[in-house]
Every structure is written in C-alpha cells, then in structure tokens.
C-alpha positions in Angstrom: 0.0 0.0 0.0 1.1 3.6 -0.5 2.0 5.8 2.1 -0.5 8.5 0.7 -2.8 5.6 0.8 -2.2 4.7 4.0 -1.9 7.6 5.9 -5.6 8.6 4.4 -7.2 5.5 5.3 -5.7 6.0 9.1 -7.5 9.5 9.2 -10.8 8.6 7.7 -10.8 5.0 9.4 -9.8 6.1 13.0 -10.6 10.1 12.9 -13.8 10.5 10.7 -12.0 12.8 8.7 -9.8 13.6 5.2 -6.1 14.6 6.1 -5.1 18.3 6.7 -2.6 18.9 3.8 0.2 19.7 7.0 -0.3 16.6 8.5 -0.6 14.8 5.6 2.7 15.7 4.7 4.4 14.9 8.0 2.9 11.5 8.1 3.5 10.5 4.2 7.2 11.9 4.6 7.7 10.0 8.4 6.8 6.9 6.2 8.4 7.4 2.5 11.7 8.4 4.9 11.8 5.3 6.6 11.6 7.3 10.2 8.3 5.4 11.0 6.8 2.2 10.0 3.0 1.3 9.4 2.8 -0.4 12.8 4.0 2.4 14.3 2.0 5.3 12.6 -1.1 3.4 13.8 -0.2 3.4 17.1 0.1 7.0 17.3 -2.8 7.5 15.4 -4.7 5.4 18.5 -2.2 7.3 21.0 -3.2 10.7 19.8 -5.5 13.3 21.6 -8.0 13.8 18.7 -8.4 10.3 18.1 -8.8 9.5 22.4 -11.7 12.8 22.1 -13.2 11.1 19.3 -13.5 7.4 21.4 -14.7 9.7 24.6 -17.7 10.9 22.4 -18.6 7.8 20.9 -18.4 6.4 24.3 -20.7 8.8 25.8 -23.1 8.7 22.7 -23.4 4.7 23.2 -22.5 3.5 26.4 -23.9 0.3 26.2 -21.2 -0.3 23.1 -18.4 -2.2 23.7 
C-alpha cells in the first residue's frame, strides 16, 4: 500500500476525517523516509489526543457499546 494511501485511510478509518494537507505531509514523509513504520503510525494514530476525544464521544453517545 502507499504511504498517501495509507496515511488517508488512518484519518478517515480512525478520525472521521480527510487529512489536513500539514499533517498529511508529515505523516507521508515519516513513512516514505523510513523514520516510522505502518505499525508504528497506527499506534500513534490510537495514541493521539483527537483520536482519544473522538472514542470519549462515541463512548458517551453509546455506552452500552463495547
């Protein structure tokens, strides 16, 4: 898979959203250099703050779920 591919499934698949063309960038680059690997980026996709908001709302939305 392609790093552009990649990095926009991680944001639509974990944050309901398209990438912002900055962190777009950072992420494609991180990979394409070699400085981060898939396993990696995911885990700091499910590490980050907006993702962590994201769970808190779906949580409070359906607390029954999971």
């Amino acid at each position: 898979m392609a790093a552009e591919d990649l990095v926009r499934l991680l944001y639509l698949g974990l944050l309901a959203r398209e990438p912002d063309a900055e962190g777009n960038r950072h992420h494609v680059d991180a990979l394409t250099s070699g400085r981060v690997d898939p396993l990696s980026l995911l885990r700091s996709f499910l590490a980050s703050g907006e993702f962590l908001a994201l769970q808190g709302r779906i949580d409070a939305e359906n607390p029954k779920a999971g």
